[in-house]
mmCIF file of the N, C-alpha and C atoms, coordinates in Angstrom:
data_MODEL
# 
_entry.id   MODEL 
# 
loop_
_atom_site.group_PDB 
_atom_site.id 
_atom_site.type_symbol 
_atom_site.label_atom_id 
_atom_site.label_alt_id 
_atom_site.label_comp_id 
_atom_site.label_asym_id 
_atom_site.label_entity_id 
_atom_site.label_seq_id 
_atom_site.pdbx_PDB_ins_code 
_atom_site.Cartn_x 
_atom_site.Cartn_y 
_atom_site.Cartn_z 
_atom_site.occupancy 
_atom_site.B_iso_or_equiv 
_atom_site.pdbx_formal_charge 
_atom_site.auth_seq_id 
_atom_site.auth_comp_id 
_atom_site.auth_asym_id 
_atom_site.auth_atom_id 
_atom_site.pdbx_PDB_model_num 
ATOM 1   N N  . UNK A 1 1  ? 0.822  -1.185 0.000   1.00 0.00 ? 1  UNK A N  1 
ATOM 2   C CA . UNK A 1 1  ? 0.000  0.000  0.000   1.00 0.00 ? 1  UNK A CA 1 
ATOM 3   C C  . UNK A 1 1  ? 0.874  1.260  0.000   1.00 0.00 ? 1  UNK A C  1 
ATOM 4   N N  . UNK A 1 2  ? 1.579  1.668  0.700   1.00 0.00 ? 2  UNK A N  1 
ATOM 5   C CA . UNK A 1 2  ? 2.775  2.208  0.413   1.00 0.00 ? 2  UNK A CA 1 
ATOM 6   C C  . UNK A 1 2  ? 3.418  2.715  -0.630  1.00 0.00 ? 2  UNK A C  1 
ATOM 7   N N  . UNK A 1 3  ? 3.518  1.465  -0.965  1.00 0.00 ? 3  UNK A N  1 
ATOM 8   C CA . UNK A 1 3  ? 4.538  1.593  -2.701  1.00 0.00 ? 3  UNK A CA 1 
ATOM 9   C C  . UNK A 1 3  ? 3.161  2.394  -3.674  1.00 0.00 ? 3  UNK A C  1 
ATOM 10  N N  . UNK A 1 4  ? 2.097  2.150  -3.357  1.00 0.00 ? 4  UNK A N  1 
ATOM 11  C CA . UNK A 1 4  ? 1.011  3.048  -4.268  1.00 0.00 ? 4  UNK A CA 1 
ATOM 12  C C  . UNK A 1 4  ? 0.880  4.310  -4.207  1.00 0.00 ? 4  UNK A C  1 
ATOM 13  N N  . UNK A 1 5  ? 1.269  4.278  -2.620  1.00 0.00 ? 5  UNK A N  1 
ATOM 14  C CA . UNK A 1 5  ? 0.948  5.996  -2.206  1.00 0.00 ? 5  UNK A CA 1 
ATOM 15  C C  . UNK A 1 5  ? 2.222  6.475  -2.910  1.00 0.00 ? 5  UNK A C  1 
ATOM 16  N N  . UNK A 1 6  ? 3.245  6.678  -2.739  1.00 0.00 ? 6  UNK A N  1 
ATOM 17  C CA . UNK A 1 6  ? 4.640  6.913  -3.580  1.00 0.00 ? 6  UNK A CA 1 
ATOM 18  C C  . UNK A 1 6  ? 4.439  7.004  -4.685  1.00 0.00 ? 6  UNK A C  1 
ATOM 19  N N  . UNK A 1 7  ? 3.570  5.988  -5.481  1.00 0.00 ? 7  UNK A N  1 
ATOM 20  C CA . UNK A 1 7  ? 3.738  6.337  -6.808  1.00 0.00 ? 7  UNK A CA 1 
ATOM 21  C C  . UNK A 1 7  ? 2.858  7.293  -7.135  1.00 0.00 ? 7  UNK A C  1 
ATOM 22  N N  . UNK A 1 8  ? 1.591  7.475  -6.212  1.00 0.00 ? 8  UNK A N  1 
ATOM 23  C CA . UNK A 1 8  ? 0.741  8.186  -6.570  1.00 0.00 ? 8  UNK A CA 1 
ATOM 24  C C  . UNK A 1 8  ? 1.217  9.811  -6.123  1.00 0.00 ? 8  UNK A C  1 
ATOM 25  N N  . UNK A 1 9  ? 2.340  9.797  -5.779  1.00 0.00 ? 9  UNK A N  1 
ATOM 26  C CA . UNK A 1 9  ? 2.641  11.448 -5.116  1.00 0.00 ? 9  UNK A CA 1 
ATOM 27  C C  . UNK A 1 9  ? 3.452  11.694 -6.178  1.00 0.00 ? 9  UNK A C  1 
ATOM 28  N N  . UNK A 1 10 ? 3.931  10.788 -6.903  1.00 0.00 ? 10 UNK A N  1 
ATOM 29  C CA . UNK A 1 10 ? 5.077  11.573 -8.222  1.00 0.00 ? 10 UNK A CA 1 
ATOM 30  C C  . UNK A 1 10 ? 4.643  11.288 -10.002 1.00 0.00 ? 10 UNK A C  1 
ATOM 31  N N  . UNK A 1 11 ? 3.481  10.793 -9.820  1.00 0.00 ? 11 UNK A N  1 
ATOM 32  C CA . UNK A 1 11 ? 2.713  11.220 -10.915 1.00 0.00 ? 11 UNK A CA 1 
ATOM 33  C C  . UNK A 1 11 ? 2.606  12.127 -11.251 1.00 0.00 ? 11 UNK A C  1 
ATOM 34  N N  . UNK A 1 12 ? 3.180  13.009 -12.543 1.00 0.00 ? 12 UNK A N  1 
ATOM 35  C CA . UNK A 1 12 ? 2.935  14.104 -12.857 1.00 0.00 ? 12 UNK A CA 1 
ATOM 36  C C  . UNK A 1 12 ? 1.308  14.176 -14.131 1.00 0.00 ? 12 UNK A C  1 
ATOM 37  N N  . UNK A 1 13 ? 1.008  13.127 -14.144 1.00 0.00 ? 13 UNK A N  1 
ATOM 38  C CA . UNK A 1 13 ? -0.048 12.946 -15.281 1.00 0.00 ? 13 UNK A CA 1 
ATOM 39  C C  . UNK A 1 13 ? -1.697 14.238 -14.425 1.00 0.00 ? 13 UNK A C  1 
ATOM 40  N N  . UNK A 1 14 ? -1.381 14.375 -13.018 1.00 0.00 ? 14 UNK A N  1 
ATOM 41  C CA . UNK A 1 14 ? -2.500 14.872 -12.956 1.00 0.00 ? 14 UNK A CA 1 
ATOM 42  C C  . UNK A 1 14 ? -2.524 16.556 -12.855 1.00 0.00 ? 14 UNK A C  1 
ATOM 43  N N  . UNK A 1 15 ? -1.008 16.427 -12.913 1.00 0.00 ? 15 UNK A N  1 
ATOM 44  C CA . UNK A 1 15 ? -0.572 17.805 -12.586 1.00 0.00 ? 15 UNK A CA 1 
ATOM 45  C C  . UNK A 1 15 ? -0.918 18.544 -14.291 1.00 0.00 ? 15 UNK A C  1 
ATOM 46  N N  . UNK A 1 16 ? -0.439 17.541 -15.482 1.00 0.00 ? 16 UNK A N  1 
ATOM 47  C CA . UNK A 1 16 ? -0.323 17.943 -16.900 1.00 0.00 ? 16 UNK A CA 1 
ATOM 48  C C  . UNK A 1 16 ? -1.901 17.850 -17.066 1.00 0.00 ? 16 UNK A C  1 
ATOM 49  N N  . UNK A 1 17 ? -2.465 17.290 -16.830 1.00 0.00 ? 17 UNK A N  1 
ATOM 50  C CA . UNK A 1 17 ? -4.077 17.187 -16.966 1.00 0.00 ? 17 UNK A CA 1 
ATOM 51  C C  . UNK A 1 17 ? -4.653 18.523 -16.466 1.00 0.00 ? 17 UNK A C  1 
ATOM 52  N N  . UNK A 1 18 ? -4.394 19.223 -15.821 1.00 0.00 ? 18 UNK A N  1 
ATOM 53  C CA . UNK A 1 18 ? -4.623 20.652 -15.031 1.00 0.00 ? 18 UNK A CA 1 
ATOM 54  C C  . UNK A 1 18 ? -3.922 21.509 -15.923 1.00 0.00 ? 18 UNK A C  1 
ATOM 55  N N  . UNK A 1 19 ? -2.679 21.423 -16.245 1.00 0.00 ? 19 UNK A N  1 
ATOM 56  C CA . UNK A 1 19 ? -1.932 22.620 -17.183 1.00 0.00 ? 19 UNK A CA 1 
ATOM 57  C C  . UNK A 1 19 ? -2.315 22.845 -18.235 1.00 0.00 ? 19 UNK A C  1 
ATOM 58  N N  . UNK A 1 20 ? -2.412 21.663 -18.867 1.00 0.00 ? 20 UNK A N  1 
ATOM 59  C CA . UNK A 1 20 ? -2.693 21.560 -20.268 1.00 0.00 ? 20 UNK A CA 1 
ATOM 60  C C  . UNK A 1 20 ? -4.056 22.355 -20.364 1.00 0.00 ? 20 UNK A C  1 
ATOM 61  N N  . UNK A 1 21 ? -5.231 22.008 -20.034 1.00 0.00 ? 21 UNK A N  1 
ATOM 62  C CA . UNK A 1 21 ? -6.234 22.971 -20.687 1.00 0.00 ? 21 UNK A CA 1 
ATOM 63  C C  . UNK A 1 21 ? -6.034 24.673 -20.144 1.00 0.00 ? 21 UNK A C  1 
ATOM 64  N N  . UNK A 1 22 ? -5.851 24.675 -18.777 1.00 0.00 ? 22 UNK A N  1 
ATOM 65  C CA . UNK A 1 22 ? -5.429 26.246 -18.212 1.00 0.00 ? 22 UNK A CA 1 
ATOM 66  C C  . UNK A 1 22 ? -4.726 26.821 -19.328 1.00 0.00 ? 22 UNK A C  1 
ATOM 67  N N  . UNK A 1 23 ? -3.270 26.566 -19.733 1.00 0.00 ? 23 UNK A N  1 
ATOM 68  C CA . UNK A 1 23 ? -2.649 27.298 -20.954 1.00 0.00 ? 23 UNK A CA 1 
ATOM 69  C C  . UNK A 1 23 ? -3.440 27.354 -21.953 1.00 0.00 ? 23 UNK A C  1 
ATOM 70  N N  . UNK A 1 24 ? -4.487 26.635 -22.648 1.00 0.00 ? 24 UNK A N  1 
ATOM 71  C CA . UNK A 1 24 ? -5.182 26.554 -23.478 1.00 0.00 ? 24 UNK A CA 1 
ATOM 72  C C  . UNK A 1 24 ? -5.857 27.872 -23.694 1.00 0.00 ? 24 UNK A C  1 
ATOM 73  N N  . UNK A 1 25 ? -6.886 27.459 -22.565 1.00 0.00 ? 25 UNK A N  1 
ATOM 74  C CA . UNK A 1 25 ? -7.800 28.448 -22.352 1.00 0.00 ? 25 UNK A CA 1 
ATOM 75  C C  . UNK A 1 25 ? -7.348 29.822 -22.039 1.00 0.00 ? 25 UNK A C  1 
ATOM 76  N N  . UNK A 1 26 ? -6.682 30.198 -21.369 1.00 0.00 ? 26 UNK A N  1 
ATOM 77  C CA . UNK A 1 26 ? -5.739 31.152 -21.082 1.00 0.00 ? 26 UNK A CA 1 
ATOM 78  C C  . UNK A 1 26 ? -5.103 32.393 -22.308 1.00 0.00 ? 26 UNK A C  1 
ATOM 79  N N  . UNK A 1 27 ? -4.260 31.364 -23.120 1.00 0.00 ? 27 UNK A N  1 
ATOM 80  C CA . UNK A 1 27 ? -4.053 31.441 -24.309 1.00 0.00 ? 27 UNK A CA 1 
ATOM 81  C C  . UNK A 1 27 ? -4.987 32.129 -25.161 1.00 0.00 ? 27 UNK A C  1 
ATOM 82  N N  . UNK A 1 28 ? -6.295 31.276 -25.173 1.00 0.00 ? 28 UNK A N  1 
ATOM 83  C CA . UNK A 1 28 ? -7.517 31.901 -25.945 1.00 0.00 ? 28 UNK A CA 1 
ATOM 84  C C  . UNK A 1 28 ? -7.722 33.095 -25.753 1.00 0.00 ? 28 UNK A C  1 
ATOM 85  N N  . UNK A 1 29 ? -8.023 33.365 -24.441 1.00 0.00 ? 29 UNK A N  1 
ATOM 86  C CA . UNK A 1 29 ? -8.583 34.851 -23.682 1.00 0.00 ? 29 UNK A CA 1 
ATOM 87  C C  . UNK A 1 29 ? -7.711 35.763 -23.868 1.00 0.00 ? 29 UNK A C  1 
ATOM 88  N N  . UNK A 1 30 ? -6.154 35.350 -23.729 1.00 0.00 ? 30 UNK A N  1 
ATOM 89  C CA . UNK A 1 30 ? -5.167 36.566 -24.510 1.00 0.00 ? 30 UNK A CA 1 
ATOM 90  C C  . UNK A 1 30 ? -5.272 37.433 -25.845 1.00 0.00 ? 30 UNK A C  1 
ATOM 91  N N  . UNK A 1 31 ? -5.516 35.909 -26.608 1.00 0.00 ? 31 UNK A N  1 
ATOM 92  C CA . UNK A 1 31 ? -5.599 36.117 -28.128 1.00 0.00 ? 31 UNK A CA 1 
ATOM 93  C C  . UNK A 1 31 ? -6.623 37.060 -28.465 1.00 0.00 ? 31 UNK A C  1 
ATOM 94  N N  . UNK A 1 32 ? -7.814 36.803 -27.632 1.00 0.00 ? 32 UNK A N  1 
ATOM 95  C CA . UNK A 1 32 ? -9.178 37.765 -27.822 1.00 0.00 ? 32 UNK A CA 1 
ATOM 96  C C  . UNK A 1 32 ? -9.121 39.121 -27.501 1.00 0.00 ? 32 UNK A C  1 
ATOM 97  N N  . UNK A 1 33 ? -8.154 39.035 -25.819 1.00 0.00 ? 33 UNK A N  1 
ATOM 98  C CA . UNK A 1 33 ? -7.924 40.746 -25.468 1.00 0.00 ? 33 UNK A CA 1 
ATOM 99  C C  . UNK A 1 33 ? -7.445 41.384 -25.999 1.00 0.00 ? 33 UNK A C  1 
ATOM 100 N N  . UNK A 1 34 ? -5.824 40.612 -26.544 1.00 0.00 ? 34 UNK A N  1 
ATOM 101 C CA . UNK A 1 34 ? -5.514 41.985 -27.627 1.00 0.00 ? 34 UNK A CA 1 
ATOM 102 C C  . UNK A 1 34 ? -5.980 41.951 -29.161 1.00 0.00 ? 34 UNK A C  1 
ATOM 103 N N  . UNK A 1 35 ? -6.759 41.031 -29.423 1.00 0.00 ? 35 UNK A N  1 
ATOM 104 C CA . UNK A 1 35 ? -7.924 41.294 -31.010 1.00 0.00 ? 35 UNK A CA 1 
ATOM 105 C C  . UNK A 1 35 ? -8.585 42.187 -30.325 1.00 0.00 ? 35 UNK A C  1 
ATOM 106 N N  . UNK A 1 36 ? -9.150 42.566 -29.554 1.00 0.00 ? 36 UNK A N  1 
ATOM 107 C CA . UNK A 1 36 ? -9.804 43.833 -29.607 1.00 0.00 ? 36 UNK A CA 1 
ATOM 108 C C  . UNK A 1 36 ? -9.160 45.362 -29.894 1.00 0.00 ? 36 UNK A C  1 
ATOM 109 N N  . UNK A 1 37 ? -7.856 44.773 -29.533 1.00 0.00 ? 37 UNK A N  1 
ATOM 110 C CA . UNK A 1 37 ? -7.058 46.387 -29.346 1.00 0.00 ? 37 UNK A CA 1 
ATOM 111 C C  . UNK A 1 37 ? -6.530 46.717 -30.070 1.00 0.00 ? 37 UNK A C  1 
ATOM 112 N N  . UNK A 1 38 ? -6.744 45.287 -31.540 1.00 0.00 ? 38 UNK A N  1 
ATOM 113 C CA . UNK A 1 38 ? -6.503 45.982 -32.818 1.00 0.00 ? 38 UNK A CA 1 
ATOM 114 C C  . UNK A 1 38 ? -4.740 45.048 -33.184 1.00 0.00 ? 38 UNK A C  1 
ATOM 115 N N  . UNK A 1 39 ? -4.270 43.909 -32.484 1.00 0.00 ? 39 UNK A N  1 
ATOM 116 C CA . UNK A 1 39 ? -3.214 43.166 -32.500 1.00 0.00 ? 39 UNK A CA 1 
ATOM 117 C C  . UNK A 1 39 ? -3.542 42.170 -32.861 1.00 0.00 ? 39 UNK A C  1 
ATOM 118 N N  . UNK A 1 40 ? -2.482 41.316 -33.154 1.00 0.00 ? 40 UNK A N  1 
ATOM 119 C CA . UNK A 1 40 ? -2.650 40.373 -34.131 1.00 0.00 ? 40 UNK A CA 1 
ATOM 120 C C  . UNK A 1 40 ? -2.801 39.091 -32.339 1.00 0.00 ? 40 UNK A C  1 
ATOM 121 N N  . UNK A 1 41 ? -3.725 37.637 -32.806 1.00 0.00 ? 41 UNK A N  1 
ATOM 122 C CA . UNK A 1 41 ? -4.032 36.710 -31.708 1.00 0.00 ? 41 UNK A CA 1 
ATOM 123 C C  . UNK A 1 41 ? -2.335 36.705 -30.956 1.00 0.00 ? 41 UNK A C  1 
ATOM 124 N N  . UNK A 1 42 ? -1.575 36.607 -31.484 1.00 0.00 ? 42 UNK A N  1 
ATOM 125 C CA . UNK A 1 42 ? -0.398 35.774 -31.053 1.00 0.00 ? 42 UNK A CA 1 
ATOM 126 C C  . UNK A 1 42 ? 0.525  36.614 -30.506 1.00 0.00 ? 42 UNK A C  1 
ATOM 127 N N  . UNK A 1 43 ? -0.253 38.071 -30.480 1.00 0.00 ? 43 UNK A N  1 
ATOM 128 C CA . UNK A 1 43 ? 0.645  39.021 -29.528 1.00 0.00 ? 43 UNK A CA 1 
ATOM 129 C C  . UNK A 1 43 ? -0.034 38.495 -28.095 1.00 0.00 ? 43 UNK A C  1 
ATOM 130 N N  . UNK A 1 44 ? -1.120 38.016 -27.801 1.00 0.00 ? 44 UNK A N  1 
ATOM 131 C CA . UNK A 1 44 ? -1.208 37.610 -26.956 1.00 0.00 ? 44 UNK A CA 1 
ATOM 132 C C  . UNK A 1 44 ? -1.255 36.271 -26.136 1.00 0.00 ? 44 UNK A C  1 
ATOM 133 N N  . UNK A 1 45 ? -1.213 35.634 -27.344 1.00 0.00 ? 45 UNK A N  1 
ATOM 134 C CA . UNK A 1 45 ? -0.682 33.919 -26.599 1.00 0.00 ? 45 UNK A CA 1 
ATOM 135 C C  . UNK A 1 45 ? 1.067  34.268 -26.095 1.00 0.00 ? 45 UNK A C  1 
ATOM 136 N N  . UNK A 1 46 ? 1.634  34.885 -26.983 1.00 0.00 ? 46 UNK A N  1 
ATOM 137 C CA . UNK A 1 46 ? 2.751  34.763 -26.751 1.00 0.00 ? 46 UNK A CA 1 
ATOM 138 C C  . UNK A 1 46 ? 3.185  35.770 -25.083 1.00 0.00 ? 46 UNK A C  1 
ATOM 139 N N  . UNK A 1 47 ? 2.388  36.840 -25.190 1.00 0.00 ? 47 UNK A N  1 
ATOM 140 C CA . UNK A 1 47 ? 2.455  37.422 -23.444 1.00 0.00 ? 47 UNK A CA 1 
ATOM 141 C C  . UNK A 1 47 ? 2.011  37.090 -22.785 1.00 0.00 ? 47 UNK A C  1 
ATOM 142 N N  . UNK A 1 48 ? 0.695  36.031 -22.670 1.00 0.00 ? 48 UNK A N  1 
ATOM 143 C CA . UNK A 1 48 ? 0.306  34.483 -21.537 1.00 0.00 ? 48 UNK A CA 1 
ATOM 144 C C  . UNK A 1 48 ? 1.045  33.826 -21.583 1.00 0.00 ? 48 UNK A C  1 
ATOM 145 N N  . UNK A 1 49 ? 2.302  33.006 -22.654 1.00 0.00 ? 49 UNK A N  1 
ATOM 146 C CA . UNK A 1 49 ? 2.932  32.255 -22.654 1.00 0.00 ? 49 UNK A CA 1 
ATOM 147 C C  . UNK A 1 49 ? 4.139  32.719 -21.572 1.00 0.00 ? 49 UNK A C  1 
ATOM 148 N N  . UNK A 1 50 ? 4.543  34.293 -21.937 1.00 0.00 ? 50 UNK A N  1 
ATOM 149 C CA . UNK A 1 50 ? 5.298  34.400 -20.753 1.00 0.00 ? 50 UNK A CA 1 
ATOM 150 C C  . UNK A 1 50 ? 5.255  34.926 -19.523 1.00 0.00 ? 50 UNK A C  1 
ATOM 151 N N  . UNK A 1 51 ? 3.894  35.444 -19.298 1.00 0.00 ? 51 UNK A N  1 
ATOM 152 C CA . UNK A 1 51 ? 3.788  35.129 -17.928 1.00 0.00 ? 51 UNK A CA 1 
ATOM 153 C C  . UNK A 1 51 ? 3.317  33.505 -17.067 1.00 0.00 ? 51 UNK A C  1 
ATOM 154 N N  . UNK A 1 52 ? 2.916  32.763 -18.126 1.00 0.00 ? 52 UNK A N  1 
ATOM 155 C CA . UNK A 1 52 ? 2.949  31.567 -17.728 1.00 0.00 ? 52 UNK A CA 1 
ATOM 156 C C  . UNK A 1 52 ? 4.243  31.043 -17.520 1.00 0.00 ? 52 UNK A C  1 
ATOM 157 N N  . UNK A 1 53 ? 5.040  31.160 -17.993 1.00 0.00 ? 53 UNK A N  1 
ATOM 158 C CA . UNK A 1 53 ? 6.251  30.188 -17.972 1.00 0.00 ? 53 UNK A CA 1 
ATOM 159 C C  . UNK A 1 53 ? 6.926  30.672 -16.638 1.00 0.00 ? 53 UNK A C  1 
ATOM 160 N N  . UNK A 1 54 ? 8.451  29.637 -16.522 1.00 0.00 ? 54 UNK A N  1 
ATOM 161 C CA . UNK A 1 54 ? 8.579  29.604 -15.202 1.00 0.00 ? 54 UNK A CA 1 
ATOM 162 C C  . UNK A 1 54 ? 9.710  30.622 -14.888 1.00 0.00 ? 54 UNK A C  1 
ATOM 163 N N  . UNK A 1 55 ? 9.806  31.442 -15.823 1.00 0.00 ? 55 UNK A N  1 
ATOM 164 C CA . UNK A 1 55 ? 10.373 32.658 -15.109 1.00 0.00 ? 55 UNK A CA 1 
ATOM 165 C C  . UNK A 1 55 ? 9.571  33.800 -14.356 1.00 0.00 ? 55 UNK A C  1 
ATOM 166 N N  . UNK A 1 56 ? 8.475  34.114 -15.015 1.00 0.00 ? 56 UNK A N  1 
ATOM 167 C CA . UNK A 1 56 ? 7.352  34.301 -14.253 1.00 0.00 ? 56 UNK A CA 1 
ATOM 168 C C  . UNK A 1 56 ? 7.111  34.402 -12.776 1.00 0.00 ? 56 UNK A C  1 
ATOM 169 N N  . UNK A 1 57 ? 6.494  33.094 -12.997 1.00 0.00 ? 57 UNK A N  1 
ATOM 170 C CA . UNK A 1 57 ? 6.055  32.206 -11.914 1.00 0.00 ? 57 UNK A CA 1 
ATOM 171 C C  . UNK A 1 57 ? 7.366  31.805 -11.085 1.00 0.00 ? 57 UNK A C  1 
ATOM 172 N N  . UNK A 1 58 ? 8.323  32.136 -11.471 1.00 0.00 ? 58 UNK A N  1 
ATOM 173 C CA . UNK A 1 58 ? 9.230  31.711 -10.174 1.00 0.00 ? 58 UNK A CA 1 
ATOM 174 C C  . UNK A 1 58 ? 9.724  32.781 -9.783  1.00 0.00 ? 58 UNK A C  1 
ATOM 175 N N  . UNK A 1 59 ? 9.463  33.903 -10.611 1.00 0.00 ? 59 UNK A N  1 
ATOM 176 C CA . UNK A 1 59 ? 9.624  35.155 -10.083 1.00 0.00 ? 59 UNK A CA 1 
ATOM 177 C C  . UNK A 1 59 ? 8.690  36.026 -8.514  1.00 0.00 ? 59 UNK A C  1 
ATOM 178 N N  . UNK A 1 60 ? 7.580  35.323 -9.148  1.00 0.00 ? 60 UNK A N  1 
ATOM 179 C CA . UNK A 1 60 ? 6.219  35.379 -7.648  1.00 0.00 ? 60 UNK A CA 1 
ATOM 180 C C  . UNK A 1 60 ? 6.776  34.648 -6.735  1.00 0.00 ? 60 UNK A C  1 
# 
């Protein structure tokens, strides 16, 4: 029982199951904010992308 709990604490499959759509979606809502302001989608995936990433976030 043990050996399950262990494996079950270093599974990263549930952690990527959580990231994966967040960046997604995330992504989307960027792309939309700055289409309104007259920028192209990927000025704003690409400034979610880096406040997502882990310079960012390891900066907080």
């Amino acid at each position: 029982m043990a050996a399950a709990a262990a494996a079950a604490a270093t599974d990263p499959l549930p952690d990527l199951l959580i990231a994966v759509p967040a960046v997604i979606l995330l992504c989307a809502l960027g792309a939309r904010l700055v289409r309104r302001a007259g920028q192209p989608p990927v000025v704003g995936e690409i400034a979610v992308g880096l406040l997502l990433g882990p310079s960012f976030l390891g900066w907080l």
